[in-house]
MARBAKOL-392104 format. One record per residue (C-alpha): residue number from 1; x, y, z. Coordinates in steps of 0.1 Angstrom, whole numbers, plus 5000, padded with zeros to 4 digits. Layout:
// MARBAKOL-392104
+-----+------+------+------+
:   k :   xx :   yy :   zz :
+-----+------+------+------+
: NUM :    X :    Y :    Z :
...
+-----+------+------+------+
//
This chain:
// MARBAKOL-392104
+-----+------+------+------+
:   k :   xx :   yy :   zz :
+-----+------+------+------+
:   1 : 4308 : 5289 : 8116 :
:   2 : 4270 : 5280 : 8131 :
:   3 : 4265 : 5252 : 8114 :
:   4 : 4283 : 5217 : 8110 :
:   5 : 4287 : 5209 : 8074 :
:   6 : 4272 : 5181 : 8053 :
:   7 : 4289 : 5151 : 8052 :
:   8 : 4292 : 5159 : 8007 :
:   9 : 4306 : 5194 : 8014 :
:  10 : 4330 : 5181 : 8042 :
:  11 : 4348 : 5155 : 8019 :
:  12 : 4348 : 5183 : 7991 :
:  13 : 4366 : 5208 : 8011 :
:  14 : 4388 : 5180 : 8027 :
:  15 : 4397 : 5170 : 7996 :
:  16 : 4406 : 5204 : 7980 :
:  17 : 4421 : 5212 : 8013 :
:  18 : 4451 : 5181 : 8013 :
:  19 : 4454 : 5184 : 7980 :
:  20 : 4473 : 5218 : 7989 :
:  21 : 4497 : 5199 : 8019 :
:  22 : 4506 : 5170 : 7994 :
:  23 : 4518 : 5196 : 7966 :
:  24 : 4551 : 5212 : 7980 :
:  25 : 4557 : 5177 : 7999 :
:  26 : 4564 : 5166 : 7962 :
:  27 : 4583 : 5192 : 7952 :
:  28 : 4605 : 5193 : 7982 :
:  29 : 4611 : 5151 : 7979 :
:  30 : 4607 : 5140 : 7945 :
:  31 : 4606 : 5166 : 7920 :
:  32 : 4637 : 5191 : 7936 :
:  33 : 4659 : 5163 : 7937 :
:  34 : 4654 : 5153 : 7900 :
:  35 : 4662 : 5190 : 7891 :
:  36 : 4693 : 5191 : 7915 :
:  37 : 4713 : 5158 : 7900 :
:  38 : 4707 : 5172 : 7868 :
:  39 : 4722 : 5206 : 7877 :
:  40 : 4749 : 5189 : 7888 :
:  41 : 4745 : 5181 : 7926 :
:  42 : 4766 : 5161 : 7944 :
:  43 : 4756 : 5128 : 7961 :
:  44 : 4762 : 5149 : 7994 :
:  45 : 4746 : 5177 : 7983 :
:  46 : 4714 : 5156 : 7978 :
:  47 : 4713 : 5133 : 8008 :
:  48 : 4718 : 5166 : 8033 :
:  49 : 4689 : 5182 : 8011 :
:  50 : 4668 : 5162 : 8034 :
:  51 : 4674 : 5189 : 8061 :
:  52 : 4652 : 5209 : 8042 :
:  53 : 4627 : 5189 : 8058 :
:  54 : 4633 : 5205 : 8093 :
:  55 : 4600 : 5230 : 8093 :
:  56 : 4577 : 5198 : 8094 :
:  57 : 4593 : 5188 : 8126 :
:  58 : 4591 : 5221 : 8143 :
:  59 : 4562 : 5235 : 8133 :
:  60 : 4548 : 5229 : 8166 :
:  61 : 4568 : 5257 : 8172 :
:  62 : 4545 : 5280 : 8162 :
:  63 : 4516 : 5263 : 8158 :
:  64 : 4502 : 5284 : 8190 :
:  65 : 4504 : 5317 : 8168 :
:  66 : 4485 : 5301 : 8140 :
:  67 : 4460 : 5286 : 8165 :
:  68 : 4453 : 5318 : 8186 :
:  69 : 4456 : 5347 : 8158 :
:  70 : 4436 : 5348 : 8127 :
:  71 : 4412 : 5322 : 8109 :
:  72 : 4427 : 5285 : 8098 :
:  73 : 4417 : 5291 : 8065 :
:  74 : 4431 : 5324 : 8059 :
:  75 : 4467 : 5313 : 8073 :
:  76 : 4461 : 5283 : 8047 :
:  77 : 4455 : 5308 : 8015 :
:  78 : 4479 : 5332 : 8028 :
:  79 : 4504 : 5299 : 8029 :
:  80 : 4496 : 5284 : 7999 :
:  81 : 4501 : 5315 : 7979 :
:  82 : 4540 : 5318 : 7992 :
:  83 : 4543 : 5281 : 7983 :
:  84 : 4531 : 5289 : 7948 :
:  85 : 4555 : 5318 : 7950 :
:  86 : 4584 : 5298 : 7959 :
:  87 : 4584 : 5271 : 7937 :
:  88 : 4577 : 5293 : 7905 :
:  89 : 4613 : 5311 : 7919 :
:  90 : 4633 : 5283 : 7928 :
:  91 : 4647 : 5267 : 7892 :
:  92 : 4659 : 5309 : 7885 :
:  93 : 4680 : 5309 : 7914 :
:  94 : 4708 : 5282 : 7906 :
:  95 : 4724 : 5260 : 7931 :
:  96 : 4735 : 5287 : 7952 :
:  97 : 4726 : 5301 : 7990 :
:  98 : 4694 : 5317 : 7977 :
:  99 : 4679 : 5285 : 7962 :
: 100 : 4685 : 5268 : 7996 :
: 101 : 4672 : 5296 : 8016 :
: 102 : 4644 : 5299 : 7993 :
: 103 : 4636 : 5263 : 7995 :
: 104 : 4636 : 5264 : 8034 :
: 105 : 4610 : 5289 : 8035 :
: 106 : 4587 : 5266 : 8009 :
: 107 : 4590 : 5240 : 8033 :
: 108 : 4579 : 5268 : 8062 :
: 109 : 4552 : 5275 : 8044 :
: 110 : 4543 : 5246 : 8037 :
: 111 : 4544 : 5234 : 8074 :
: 112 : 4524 : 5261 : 8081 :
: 113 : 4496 : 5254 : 8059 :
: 114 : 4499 : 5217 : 8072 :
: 115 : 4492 : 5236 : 8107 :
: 116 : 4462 : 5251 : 8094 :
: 117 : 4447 : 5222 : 8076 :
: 118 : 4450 : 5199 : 8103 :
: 119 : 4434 : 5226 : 8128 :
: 120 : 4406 : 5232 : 8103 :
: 121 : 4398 : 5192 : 8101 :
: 122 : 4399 : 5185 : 8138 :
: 123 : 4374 : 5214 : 8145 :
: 124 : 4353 : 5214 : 8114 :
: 125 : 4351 : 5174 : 8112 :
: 126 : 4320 : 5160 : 8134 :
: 127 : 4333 : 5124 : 8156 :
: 128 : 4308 : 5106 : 8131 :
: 129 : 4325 : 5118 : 8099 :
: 130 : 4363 : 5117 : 8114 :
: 131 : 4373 : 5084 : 8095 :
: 132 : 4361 : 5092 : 8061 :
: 133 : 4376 : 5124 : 8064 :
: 134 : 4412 : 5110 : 8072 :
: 135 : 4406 : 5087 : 8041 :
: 136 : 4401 : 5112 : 8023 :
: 137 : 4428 : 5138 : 8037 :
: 138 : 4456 : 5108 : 8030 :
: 139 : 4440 : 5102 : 7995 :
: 140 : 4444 : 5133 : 7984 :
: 141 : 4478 : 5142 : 8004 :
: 142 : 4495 : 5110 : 7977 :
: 143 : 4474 : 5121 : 7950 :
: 144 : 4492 : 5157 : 7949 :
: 145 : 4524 : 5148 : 7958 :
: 146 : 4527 : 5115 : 7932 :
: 147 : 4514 : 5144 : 7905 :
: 148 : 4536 : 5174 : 7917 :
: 149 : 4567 : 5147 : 7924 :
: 150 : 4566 : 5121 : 7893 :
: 151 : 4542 : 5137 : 7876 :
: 152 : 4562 : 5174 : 7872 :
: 153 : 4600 : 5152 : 7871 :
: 154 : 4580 : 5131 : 7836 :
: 155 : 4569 : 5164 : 7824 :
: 156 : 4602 : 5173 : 7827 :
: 157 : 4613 : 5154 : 7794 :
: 158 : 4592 : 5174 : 7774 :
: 159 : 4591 : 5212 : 7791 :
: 160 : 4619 : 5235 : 7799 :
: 161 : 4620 : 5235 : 7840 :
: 162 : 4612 : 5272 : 7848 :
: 163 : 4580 : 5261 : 7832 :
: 164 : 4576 : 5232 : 7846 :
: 165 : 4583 : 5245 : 7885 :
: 166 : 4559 : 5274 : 7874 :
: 167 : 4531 : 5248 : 7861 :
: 168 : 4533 : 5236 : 7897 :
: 169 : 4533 : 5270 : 7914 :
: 170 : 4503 : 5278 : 7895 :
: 171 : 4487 : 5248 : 7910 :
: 172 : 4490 : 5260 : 7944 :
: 173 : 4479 : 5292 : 7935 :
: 174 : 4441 : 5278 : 7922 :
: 175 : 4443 : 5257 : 7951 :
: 176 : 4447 : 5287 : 7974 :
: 177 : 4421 : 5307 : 7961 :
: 178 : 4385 : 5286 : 7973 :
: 179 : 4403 : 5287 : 8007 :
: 180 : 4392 : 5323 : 8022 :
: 181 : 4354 : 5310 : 8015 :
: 182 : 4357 : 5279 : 8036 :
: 183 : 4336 : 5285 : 8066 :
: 184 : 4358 : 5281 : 8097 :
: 185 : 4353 : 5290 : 8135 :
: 186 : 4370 : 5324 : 8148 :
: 187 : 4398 : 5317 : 8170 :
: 188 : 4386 : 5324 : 8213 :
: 189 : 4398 : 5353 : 8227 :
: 190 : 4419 : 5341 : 8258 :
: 191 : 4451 : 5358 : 8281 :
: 192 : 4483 : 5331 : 8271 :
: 193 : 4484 : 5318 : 8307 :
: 194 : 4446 : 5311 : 8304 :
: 195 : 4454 : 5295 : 8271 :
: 196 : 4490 : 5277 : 8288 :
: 197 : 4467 : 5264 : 8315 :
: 198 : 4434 : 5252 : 8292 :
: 199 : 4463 : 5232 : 8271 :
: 200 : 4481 : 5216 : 8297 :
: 201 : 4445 : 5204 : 8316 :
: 202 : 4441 : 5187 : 8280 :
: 203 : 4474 : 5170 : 8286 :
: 204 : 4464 : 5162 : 8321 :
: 205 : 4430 : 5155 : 8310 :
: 206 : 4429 : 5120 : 8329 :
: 207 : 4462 : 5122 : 8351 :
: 208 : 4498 : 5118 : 8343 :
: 209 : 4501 : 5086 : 8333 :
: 210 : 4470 : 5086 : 8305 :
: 211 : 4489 : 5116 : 8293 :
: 212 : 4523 : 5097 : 8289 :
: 213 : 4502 : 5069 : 8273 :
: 214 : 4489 : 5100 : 8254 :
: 215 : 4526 : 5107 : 8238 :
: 216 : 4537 : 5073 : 8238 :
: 217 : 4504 : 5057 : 8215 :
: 218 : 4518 : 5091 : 8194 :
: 219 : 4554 : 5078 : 8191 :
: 220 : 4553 : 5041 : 8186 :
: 221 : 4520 : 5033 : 8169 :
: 222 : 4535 : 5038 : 8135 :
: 223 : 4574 : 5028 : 8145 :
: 224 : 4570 : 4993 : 8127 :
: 225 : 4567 : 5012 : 8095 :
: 226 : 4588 : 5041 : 8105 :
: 227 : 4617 : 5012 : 8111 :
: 228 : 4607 : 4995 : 8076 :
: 229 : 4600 : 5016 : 8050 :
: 230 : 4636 : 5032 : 8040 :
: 231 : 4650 : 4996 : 8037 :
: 232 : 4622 : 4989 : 8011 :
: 233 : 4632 : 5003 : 7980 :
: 234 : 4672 : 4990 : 7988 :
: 235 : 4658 : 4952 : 7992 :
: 236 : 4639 : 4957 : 7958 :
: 237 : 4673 : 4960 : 7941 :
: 238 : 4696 : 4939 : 7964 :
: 239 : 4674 : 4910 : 7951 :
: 240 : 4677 : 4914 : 7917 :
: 241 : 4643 : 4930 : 7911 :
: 242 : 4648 : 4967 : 7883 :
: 243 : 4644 : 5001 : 7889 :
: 244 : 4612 : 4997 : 7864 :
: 245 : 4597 : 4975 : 7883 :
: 246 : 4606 : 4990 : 7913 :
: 247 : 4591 : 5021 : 7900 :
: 248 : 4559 : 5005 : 7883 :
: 249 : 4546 : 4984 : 7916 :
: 250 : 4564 : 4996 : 7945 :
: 251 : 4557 : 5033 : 7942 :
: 252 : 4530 : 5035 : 7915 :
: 253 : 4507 : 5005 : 7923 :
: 254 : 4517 : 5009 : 7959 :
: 255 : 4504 : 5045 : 7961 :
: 256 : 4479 : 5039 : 7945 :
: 257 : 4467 : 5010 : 7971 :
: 258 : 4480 : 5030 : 8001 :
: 259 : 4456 : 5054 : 7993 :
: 260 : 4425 : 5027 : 7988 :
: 261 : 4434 : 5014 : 8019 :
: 262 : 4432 : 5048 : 8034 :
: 263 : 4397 : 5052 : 8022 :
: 264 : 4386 : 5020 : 8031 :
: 265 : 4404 : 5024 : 8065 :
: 266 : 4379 : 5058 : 8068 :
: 267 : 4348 : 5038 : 8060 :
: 268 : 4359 : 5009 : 8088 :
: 269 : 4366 : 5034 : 8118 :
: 270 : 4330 : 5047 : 8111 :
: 271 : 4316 : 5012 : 8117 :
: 272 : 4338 : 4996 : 8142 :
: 273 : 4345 : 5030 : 8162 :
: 274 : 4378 : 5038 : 8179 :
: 275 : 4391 : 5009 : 8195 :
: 276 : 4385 : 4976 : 8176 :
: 277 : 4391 : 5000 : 8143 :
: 278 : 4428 : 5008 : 8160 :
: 279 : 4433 : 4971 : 8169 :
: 280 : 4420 : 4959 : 8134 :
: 281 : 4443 : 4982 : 8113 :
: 282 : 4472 : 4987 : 8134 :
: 283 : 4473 : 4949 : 8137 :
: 284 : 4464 : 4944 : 8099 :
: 285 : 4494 : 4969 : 8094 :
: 286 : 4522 : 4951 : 8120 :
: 287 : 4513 : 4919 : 8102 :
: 288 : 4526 : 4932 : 8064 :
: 289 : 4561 : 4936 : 8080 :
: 290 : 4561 : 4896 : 8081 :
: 291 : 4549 : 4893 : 8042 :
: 292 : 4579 : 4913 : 8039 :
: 293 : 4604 : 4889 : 8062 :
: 294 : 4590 : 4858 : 8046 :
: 295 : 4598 : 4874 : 8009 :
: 296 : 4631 : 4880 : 8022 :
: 297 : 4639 : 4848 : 8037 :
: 298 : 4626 : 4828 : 8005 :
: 299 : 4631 : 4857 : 7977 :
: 300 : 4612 : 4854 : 7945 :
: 301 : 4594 : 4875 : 7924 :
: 302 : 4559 : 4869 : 7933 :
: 303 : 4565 : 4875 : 7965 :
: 304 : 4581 : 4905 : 7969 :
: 305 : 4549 : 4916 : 7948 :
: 306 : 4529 : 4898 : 7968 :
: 307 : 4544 : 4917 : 8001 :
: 308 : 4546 : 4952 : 7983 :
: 309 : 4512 : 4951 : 7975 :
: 310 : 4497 : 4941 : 8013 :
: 311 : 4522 : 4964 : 8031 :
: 312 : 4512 : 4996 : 8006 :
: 313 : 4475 : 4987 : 8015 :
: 314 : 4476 : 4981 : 8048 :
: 315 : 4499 : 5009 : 8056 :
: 316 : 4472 : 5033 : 8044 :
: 317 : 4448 : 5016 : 8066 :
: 318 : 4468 : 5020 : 8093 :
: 319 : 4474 : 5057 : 8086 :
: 320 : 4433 : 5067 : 8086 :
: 321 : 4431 : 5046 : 8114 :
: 322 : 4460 : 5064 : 8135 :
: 323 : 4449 : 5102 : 8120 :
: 324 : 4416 : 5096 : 8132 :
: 325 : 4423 : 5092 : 8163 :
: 326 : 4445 : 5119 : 8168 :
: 327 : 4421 : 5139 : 8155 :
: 328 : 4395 : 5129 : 8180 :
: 329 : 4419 : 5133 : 8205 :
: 330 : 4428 : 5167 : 8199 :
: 331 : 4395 : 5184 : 8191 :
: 332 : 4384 : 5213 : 8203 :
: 333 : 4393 : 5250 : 8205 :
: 334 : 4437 : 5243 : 8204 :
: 335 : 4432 : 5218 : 8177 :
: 336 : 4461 : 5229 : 8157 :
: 337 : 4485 : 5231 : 8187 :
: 338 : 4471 : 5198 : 8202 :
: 339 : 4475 : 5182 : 8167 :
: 340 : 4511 : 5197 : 8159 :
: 341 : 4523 : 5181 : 8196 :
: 342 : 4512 : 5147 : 8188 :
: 343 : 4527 : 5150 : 8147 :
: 344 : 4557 : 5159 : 8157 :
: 345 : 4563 : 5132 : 8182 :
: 346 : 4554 : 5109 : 8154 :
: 347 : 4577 : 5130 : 8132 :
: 348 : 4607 : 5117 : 8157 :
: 349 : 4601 : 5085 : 8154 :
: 350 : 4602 : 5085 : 8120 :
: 351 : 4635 : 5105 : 8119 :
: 352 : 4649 : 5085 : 8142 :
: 353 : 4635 : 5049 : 8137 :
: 354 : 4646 : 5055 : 8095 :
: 355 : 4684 : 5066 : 8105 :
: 356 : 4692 : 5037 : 8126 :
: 357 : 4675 : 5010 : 8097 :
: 358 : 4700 : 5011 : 8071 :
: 359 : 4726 : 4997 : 8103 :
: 360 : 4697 : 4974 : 8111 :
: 361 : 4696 : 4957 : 8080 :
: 362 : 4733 : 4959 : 8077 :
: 363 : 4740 : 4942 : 8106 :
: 364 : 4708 : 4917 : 8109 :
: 365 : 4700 : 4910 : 8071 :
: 366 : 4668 : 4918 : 8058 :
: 367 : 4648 : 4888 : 8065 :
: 368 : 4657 : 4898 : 8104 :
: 369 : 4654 : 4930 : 8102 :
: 370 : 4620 : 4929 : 8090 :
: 371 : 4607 : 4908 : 8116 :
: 372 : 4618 : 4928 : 8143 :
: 373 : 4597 : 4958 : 8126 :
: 374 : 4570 : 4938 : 8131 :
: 375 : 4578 : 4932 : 8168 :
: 376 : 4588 : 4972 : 8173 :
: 377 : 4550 : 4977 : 8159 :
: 378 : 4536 : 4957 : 8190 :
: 379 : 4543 : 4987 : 8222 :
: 380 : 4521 : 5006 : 8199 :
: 381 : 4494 : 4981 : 8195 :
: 382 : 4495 : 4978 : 8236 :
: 383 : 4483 : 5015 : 8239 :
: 384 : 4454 : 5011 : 8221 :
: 385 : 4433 : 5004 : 8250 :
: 386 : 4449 : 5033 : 8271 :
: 387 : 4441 : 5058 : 8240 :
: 388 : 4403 : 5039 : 8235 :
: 389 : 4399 : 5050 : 8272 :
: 390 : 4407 : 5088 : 8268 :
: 391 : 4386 : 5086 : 8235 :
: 392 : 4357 : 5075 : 8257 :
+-----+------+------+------+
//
């Protein structure tokens, strides 16, 4: 690739490009556990289904083989294509060891596309364009996955499964196809101990302790949410408020404003630049934790709503905001390695921070509980000027 892209052909292909990470993510959360409890899954069954998760926290793993052999985009098609692959297989297959072990190697794939994209955006993407383009990467990550999760579980009333798992396959199939043509740089030809040593100077870039800073701003920027979110959806009810209602602003309104929030939050690190665009959202997005303490303390309908809705907007903003800057942090020729390092830390804290909340809540109350998310979201907020620093 000899030339950067426009800014109108950059969003384009960043668009159809998350659009293909946010598919299987739906049918791995939303739309296989529909199908299971209808086959007849046991509550176990389902709640140890999360492990299928696993390949999104290790694909960091690999990420050097995807990062040193082959173009980013054709690991993506070549990814994409056993996505489509294994979804159109899965509802064939039963309950049985080969669904599982069929299902585990969607969610490979699928971590290894993510690999790919991510690489691809932190290489292609200019500094200038950087926060649009995480707008518009978490924008289309909910689009697909609300589509392929709710979207394929409603069409599910009306269409036999095999079809309706097939329907979804054949989505990531057209998705893969453009991906071959997207321009993309040829990986650098370098020994592994030359590449070992070019990645840890990056790490080292400005001494050791920027670089735990580096790891730190990675794992606690987004542990107020991290801490929050899976006691959400439990408050709703616990309150009196209905699964409809739950279902209608919660998760359909509050997508939807997660991922205006995301594009505003692109548009915002454009003008205010790295640091004040980090302070701005990441404090906006500490802040909804409170709406959601004060709705618990004094519960009513309005505002619950009232907290839903800021949280779901804010949290997007939040998210460009924090993408962004790991993207301009990990530029360069070991962008999908650098990026996988820093994802995966933030993929611990969420494991982590969302296990111990339901004993959080349990033992605090929600009203408490929710504060302290909003004072866990604070030793990320404290980085920020560590992280503007290396940015610089």
């Amino acid at each position: 690739m000899d030339r950067p892209l426009s800014p109108r052909r950059l969003a384009l292909l960043t668009v159809l490009l998350y659009l293909g990470s946010g598919l299987p993510m739906g049918v791995v959360a939303e739309l296989v556990p529909v199908w299971l409890k209808l086959q007849g899954s046991s509550l176990q069954l389902l709640g140890l289904s999360t492990l299928v998760g696993l390949p999104w926290t290790l694909k960091a793993l690999w990420a050097p083989v995807v990062d040193r052999l082959g173009r980013l985009t054709l690991w993506a098609a070549s990814a994409l294509v056993g996505v489509a692959l294994g979804v159109a297989a899965l509802p064939w297959l039963g309950t049985g060891p080969a669904f599982w072990v069929l299902l585990v190697g969607v969610a490979a794939a699928s971590a290894t596309y993510d690999l790919a994209a991510d690489g691809w955006a932190a290489t292609v993407a200019p500094p200038a364009e950087q926060g649009r383009v995480n707008g518009l990467r978490v924008a289309a990550y909910r689009a697909a996955m609300l589509a392929c999760g709710g979207g394929a579980v409603a069409l599910g009333g009306w269409l036999p499964w095999p079809a309706v798992f097939a329907l979804v396959g054949g989505g990531a199939l057209l998705l893969a196809l453009p991906l071959p043509a997207f321009p993309s740089p040829a990986p650098a030809p370098s020994s592994p101990a030359a590449w070992i040593r070019e990645l840890w100077t990056w790490v080292l870039a400005q001494g050791p302790l920027p670089a735990l800073a580096l790891f730190a701003f990675a794992l606690l920027f987004k542990l107020g949410d991290a801490a929050m979110g899976p006691m959400v959806k439990p408050f709703w009810l616990d309150v009196g408020l209905s699964v409809q209602e739950l279902g209608l602003v919660s998760i359909s309104l509050g997508t939807g404003l997660t991922v205006l929030g995301a594009l505003a939050g692109g548009e915002l690190w454009r003008r205010l630049g790295p640091g004040p665009g980090l302070w701005l959202m990441g404090g906006l997005q500490a802040l909804s934790n409170l709406g959601y303490a004060l709705a618990a303390t004094w519960p009513s309908r309005a505002a619950v709503y009232g907290a839903s809705v800021v949280e779901s907007f804010t949290g997007g903003l939040g998210t460009a905001a924090f993408l962004a800057a790991l993207m301009a942090l990990t530029g360069g020729r070991q962008a999908t390695t650098r990026f996988a390092l820093l994802t995966a830390v933030m993929g611990l804290t969420r494991t982590v921070a969302g296990a111990a909340s339901g004993f959080g809540a349990a033992q605090l109350g929600y009203a408490a509980w929710f504060a302290l998310t909003f004072v866990l979201a604070l030793p990320g907020l404290l980085l920020v000027g560590a992280v503007g620093r290396r940015l610089r």
